[in-house]
C-alpha positions as CSV (number, residue, x, y, z in Angstrom):
1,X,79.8,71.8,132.4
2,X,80.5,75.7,132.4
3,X,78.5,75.5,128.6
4,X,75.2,74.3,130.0
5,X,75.1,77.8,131.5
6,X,75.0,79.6,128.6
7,X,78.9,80.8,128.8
8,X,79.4,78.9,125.3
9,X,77.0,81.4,124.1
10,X,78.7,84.5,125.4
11,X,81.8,83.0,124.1
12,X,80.5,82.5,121.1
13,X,78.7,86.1,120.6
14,X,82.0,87.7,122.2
15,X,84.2,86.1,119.0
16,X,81.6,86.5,115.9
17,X,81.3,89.8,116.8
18,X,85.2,90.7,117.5
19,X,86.0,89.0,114.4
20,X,83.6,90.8,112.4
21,X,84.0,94.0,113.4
22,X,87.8,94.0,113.4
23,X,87.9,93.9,109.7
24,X,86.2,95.7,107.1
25,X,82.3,95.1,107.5
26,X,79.3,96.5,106.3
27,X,78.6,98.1,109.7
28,X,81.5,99.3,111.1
29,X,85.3,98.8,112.0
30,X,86.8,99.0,115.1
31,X,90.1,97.1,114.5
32,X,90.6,96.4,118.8
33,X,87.7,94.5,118.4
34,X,90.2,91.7,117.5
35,X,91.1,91.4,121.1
36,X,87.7,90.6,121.8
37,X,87.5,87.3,119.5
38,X,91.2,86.0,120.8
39,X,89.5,86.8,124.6
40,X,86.6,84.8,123.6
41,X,88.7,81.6,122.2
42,X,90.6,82.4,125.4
43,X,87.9,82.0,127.4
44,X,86.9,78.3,126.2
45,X,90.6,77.7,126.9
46,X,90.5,78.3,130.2
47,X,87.2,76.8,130.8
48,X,86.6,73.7,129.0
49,X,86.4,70.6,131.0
50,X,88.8,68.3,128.5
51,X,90.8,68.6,125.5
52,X,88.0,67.7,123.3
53,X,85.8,69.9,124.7
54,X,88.3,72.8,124.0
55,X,88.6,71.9,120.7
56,X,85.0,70.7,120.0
57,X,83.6,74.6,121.4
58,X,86.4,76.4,119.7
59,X,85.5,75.5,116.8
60,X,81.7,76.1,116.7
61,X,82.4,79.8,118.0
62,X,85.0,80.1,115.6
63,X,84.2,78.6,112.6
64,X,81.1,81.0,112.3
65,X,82.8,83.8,113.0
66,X,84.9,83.5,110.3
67,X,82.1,82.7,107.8
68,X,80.1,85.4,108.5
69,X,83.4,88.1,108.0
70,X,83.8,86.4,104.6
71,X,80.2,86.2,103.8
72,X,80.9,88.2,100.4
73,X,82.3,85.0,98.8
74,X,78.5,83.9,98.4
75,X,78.4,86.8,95.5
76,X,81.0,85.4,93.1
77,X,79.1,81.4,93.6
78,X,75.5,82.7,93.7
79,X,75.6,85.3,91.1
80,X,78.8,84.7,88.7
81,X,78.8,80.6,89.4
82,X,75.2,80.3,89.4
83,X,75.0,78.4,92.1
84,X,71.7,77.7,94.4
85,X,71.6,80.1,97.1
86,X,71.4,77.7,99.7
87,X,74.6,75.7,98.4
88,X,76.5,79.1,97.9
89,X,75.8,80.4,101.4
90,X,76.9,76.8,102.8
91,X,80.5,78.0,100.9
92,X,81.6,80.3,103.4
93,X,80.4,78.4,106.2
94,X,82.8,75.7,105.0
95,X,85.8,77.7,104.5
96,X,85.1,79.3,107.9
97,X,85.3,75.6,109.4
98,X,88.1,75.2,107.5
99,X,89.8,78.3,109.3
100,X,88.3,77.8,112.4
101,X,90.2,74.6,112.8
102,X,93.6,76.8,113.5
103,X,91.9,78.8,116.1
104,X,90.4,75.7,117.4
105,X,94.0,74.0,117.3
106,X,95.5,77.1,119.3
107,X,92.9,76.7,121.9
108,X,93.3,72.9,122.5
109,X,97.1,73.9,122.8
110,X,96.6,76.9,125.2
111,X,93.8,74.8,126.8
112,X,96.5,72.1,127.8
113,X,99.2,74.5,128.4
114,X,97.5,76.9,130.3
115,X,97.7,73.9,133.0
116,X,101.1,73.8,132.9
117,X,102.7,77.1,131.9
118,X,103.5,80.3,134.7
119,X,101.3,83.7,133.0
120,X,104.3,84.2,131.2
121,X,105.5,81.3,129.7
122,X,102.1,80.8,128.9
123,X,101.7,83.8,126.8
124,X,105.0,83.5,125.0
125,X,104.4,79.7,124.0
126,X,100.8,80.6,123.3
127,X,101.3,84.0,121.1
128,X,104.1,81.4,119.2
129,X,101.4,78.5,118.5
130,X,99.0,81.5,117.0
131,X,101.7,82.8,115.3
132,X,102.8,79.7,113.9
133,X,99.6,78.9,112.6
134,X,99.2,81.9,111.1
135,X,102.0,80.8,109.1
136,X,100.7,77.5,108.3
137,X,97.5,79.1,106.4
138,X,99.3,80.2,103.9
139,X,100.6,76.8,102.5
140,X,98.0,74.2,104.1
141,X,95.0,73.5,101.4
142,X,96.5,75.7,99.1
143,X,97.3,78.5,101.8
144,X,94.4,81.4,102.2
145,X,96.0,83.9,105.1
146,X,93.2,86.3,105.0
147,X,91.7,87.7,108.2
148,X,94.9,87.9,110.2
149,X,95.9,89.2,112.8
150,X,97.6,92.1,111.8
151,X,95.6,92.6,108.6
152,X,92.6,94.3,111.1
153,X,95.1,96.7,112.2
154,X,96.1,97.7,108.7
155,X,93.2,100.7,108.4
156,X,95.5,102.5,110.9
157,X,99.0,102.2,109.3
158,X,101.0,103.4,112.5
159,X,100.2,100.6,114.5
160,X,101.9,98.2,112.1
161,X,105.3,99.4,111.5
162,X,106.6,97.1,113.4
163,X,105.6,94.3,110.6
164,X,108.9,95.8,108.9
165,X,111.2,93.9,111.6
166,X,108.7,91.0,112.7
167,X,106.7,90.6,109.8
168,X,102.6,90.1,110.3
169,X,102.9,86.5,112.0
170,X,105.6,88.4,114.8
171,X,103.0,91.5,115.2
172,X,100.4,88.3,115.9
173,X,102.3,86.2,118.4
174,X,102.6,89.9,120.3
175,X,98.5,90.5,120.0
176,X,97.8,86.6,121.1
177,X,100.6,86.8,123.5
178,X,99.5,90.2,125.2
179,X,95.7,88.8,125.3
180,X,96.6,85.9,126.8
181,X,98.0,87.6,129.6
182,X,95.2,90.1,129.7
183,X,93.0,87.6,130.3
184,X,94.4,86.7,133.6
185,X,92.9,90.0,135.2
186,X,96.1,90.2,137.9
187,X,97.7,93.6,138.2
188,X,101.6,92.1,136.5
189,X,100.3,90.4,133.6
190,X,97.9,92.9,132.9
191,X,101.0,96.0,133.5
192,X,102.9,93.8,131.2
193,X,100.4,93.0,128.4
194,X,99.6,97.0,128.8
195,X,103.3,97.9,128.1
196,X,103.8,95.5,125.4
197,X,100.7,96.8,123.3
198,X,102.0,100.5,124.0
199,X,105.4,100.1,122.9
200,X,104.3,97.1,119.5
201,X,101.3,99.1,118.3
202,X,102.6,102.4,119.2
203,X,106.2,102.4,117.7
204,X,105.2,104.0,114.5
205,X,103.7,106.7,116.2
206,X,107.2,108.2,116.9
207,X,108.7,107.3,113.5
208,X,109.8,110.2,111.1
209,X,108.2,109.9,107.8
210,X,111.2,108.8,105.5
211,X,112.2,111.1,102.8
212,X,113.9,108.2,100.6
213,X,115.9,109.6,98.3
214,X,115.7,107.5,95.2
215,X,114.3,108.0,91.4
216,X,110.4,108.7,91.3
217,X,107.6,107.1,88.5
218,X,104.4,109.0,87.5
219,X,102.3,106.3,87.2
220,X,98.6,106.6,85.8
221,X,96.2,103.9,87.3
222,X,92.7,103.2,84.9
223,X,89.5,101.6,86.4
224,X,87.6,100.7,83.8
225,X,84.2,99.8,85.9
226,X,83.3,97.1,83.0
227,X,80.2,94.8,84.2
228,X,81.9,91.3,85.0
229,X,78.5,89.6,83.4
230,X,79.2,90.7,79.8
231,X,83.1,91.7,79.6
232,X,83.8,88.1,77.5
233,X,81.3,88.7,75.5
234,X,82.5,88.9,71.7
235,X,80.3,92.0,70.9
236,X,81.8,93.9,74.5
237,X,85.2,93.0,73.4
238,X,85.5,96.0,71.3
239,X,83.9,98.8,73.5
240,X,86.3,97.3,76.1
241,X,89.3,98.1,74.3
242,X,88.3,101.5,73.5
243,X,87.0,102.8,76.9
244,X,90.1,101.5,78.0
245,X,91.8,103.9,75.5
246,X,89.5,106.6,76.1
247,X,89.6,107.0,79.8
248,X,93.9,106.9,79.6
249,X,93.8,109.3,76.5
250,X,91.9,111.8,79.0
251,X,93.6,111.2,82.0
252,X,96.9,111.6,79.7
253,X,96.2,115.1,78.1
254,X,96.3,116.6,81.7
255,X,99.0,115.2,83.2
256,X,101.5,112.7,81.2
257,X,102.7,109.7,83.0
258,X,105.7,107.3,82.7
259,X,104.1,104.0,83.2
260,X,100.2,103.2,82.8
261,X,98.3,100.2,84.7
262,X,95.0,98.8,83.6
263,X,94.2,95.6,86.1
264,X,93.5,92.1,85.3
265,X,92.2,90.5,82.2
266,X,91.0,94.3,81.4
267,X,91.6,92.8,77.4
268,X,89.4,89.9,77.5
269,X,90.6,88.2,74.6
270,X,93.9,86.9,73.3
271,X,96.2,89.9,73.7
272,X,99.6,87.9,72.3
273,X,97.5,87.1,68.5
274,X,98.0,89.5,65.6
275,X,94.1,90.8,65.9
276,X,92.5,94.1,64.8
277,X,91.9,94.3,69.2
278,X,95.6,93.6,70.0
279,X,96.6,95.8,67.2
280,X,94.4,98.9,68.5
281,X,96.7,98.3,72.0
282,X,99.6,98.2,70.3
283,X,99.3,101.0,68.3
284,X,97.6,103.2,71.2
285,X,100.9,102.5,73.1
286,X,102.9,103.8,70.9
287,X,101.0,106.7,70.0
288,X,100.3,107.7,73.3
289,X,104.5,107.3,74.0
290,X,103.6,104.9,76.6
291,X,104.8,102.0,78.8
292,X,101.5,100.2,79.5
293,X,100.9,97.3,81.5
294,X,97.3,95.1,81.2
295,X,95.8,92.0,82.2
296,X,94.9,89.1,79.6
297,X,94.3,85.5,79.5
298,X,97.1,83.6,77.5
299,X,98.1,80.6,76.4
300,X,101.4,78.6,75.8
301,X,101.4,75.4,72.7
302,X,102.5,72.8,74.1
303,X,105.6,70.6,72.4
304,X,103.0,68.1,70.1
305,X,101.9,71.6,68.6
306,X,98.1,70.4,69.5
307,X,97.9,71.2,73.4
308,X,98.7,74.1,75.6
309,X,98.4,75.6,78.7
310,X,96.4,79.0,79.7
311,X,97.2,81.6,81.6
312,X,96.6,84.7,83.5
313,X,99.1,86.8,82.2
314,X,100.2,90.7,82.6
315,X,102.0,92.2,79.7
316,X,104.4,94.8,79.3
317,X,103.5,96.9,76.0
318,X,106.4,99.4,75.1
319,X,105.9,102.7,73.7
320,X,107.2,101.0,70.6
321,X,103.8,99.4,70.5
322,X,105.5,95.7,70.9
323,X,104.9,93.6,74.0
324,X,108.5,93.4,75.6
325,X,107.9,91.2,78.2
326,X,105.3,89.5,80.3
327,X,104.5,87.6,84.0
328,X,102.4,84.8,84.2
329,X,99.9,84.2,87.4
330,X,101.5,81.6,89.5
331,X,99.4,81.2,92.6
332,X,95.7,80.6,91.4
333,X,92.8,81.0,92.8
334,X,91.3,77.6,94.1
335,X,87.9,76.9,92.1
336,X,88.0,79.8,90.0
337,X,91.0,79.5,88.0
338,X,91.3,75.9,88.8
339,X,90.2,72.4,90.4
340,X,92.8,71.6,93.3
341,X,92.6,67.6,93.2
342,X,91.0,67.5,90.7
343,X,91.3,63.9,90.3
344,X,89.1,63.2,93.5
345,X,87.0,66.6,93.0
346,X,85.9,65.8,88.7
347,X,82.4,66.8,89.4
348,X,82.7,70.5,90.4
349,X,82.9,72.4,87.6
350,X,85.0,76.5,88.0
351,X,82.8,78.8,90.4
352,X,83.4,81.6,87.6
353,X,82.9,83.1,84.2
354,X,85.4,83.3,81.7
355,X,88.0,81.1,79.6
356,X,88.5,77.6,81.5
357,X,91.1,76.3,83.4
358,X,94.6,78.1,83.9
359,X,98.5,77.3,84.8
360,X,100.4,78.3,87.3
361,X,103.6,80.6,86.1
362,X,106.7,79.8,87.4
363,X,109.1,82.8,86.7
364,X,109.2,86.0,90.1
365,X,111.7,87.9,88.2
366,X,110.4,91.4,87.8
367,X,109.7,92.6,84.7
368,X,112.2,95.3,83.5
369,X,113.3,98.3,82.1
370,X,116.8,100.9,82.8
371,X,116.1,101.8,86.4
372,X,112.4,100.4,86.9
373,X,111.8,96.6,88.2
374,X,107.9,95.8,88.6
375,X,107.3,93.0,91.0
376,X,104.4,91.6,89.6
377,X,101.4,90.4,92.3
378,X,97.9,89.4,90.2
379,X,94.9,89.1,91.8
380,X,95.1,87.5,95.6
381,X,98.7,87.0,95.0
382,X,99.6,89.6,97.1
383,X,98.2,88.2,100.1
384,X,100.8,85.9,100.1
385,X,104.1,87.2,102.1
386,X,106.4,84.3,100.6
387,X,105.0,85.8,97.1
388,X,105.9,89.2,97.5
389,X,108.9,88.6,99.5
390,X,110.4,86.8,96.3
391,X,109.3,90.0,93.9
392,X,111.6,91.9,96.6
393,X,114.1,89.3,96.6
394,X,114.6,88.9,92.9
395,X,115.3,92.4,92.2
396,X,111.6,94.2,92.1
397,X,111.8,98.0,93.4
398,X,108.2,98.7,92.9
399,X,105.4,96.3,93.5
400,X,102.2,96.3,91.3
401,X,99.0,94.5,91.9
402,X,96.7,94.0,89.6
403,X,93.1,92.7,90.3
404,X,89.4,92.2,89.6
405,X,87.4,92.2,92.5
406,X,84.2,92.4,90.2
407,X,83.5,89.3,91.3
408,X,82.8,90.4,95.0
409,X,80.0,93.2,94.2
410,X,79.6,96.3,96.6
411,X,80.8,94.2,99.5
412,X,83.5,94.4,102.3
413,X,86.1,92.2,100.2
414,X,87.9,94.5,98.0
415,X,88.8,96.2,101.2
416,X,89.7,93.2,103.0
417,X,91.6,92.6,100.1
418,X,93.3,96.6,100.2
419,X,94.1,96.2,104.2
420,X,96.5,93.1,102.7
421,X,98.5,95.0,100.5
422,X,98.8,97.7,103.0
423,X,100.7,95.2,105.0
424,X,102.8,94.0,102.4
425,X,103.5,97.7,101.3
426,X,105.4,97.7,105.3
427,X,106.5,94.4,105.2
428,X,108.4,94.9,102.5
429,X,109.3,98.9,102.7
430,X,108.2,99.5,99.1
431,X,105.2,101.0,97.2
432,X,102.5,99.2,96.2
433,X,100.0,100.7,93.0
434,X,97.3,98.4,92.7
435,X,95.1,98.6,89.7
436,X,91.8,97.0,89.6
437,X,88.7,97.0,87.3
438,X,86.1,98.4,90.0
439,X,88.1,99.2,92.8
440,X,90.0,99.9,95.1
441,X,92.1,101.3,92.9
442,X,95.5,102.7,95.2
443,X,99.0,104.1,95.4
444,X,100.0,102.6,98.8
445,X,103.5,104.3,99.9
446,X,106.4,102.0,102.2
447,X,104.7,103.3,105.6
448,X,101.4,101.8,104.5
449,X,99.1,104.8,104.0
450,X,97.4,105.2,101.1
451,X,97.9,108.2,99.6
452,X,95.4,108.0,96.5
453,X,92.3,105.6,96.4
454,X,89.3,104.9,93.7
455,X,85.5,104.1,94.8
456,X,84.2,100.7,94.3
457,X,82.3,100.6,90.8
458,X,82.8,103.8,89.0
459,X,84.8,104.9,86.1
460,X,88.2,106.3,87.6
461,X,91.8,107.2,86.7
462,X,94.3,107.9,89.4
463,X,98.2,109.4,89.1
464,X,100.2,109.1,91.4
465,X,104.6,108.9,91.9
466,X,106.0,106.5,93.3
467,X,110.0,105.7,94.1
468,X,112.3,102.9,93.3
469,X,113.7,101.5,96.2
470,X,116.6,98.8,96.8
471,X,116.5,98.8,100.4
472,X,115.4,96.0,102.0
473,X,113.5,96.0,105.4
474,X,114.6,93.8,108.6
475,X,112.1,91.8,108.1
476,X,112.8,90.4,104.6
477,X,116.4,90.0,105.7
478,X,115.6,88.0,108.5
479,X,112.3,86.2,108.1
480,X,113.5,83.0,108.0
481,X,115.0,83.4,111.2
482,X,112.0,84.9,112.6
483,X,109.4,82.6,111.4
484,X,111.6,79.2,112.2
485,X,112.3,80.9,116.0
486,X,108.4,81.5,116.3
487,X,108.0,77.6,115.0
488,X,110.9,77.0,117.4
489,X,108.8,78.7,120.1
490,X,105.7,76.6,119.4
491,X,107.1,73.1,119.3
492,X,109.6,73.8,122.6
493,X,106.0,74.5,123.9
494,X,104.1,71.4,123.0
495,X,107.6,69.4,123.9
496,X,107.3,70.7,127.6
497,X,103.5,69.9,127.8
498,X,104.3,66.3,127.1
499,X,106.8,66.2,129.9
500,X,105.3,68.5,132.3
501,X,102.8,67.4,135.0
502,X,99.3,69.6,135.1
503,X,99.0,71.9,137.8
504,X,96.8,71.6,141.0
505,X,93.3,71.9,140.3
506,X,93.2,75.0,142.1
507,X,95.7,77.3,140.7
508,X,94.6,76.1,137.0
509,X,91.7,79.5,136.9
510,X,93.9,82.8,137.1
């Protein structure tokens, strides 16, 4: 077995560290890197002995490899869940498995078709199956699509334009696809992988910067930097409120702005009551002549006028001081705003501080006024292309993400979590201003550069303009087409694997 001589081990050094370094890290990015981890799952492809041992090695090289990129979700269990260290390190170890098993899933594939398939069937159906998968994370156990593909690309925003026709999942069947036939080391596949990578990751590069002609929004951004530990406290309450007020009255008397943002639950308390708190908000907005938007929990009385239902909410204060309208959270964050099954999974209790469990929303309408539609994304919400494709869809003309990545500490999350919206920004071909309580605080412009940022943990304001646009990129035209053809793609694949014969033992290595 090739594994007894320590090529598992190579394998599994070669994807750990591609993985790692391909996304935001501690150390160092080099976002090619990701070629390295799909060449090491490649490589147990090729190699393994049986089905089972395909899968069986896949896994244990991926599964820590994705653990030890997300090893920042032991902050918010260790130090805001109070968990035991031990236990909370074992939690991104699991969801790494848990991810791994789609790698592992596109390696038994390749791994079987690979003895069937010419180099170039082999990379189409194989890109398609990676692809597809891709796709699948973001509904399968509650969908978590972080750390693909084209995500570690996103630090340099020319080499993703193309997500505006394909979308991220087609940009990934052309990395897994060109890989795959790298990996065969023969002068054609290599020419053509080579071309293929040239003209995908290099059509940006010859792109004009758009000058979109379409109304502009000074928008002013506020980073609060309050300590996650002690923000629901009843005694912070107050100084909340009013370093809130303080920070946009200065940023104000130098430049005015049409629309203010302050992220996710910055008013820890009941924002909708008739309280001296919500009344200093109220009467700040309209003072200041503002539109402002803010995070706050919420709730909703339920018909028996006994129950109700919480929620993560944004509101929309007008510069009449009233709230004139409002978007509730609809995709929530699995253990932290919620138990999923929580009929089989009663005795784990939320992995975070702060009012008890929340309700999905159910309205994507943007919220509202003359000329301006804000496509509302909270918290990981953006991560999700179905979410923000619906903002688009409905109407929005200017998406705003609002967040609190407090919870992650001075790790490499928050810009995990950046290099996301950057590719919904293109996806979608509109801005993005994210507002968060510690940063990264960004305006993020169609193209995907970010044009204004904050630093992690410090008191910050940021203006910036963006522009309402209508039009609607390729992509979100067409991405049903696209991602069903790339599903198409996968399953004509496993179809012909099933009728196909395996190759000759000796033409199976390239």
């Amino acid at each position: 077995m090739i594994f007894r001589q320590g090529s598992f081990w190579a394998s599994f050094f070669i994807c750990v560290a591609g993985l790692f370094l391909a996304f935001p890290n501690p150390v160092l990015q080099i976002p090619i890197f990701i070629f390295l981890f799909f060449l090491g799952l490649n490589y147990i492809a090729f190699n393994a002995r049986s089905k089972g041992e395909a899968l069986r090695w896949s896994l244990l090289a991926a599964g820590p490899a994705y653990a030890a990129t997300l090893y920042w979700i032991v902050v918010p269990v260790y130090v805001y869940g109070h968990f035991p260290l031990a236990l909370a390190v074992f939690v991104p170890l699991l969801l790494g498995f848990v991810l791994g098993l789609f790698s592992s899933l596109y390696v038994f594939l390749v791994h079987i078709m690979s003895r069937r398939f010419s180099w170039l069937a082999l990379g189409i159906f194989g890109g398609a199956v990676w692809a597809s998968l891709e796709f699948a994370r973001e509904y399968v156990l509650t969908g978590f699509p972080w750390l693909i593909a084209a995500q570690a690309f996103s630090v340099w925003p020319e080499s993703i334009q193309v997500v505006s026709m394909v979308g991220s999942y087609g940009l990934a069947m052309v990395l897994a696809c060109a890989v795959l036939w790298l990996y065969y080391g023969r002068k054609l596949p290599v020419l053509a992988a080579l071309v293929l990578l040239v003209f995908v990751l290099g059509y940006g590069f010859f792109l004009q910067d758009e000058d979109y002609d379409a109304p502009s929004l000074n928008v002013l951004i506020v980073q609060g930097n309050l300590d996650q530990d002690v923000k629901w406290e009843e005694e912070i309450q107050m100084k909340t409120v009013e370093k809130y007020k303080e920070l946009t009255r200065q940023a104000l008397g130098e430049e005015k702005a049409d629309l203010v943002i302050w992220p996710e639950t910055a008013m820890p308390f009941y924002l909708q009551e008739q309280s001296r708190m919500s009344f200093m908000v109220m009467n700040f907005a309209q003072k200041q002549d503002i539109d402002l938007i803010t995070g706050a929990p919420a709730y909703e009385m339920q018909d028996d006028g006994v129950s109700y239902r919480l929620h993560n909410r944004a509101f929309w204060v007008s510069r009449r001081g009233v709230i004139k309208d409002h978007y509730d959270k609809e995709r929530l964050v699995p253990f932290g705003e919620y138990i999923p099954w929580s009929d089989h999974l009663f005795f784990l209790d939320r992995l975070v501080a702060g009012p008890t469990d929340f309700s999905p929303g159910t309205s994507t309408a943007p919220m509202e006024n003359e000329e301006l539609a804000l496509g509302m994304l909270i918290c990981y919400e953006i991560i999700f292309s179905g979410l923000v494709r619906d903002r688009v869809q409905n109407g929005a003309n200017v998406l705003v993400n609002i967040s609190n990545d407090a919870w992650f500490g001075r790790t490499s999350a928050p810009r995990q979590h950046l290099h996301l919206s950057v590719l919904r920004a293109v996806e979608q071909g509109r801005y993005v201003v994210r507002s968060t309580n510690t940063g990264i605080s960004a305006f993020i412009d169609p193209s995907g550069r970010v044009y204004e940022s904050t630093r992690l943990f410090q008191d910050a304001t940021l203006q910036g303009r963006v522009k309402l646009l209508d039009k609607k990129t390729f992509y979100h035209v067409w991405h049903w087409p696209i991602n069903w053809t790339l599903a198409g793609i996968s399953f004509a694949g496993v179809l012909l694997c099933l009728v196909l014969p395996p190759k000759t033992p000796e033409s199976l290595l390239p």
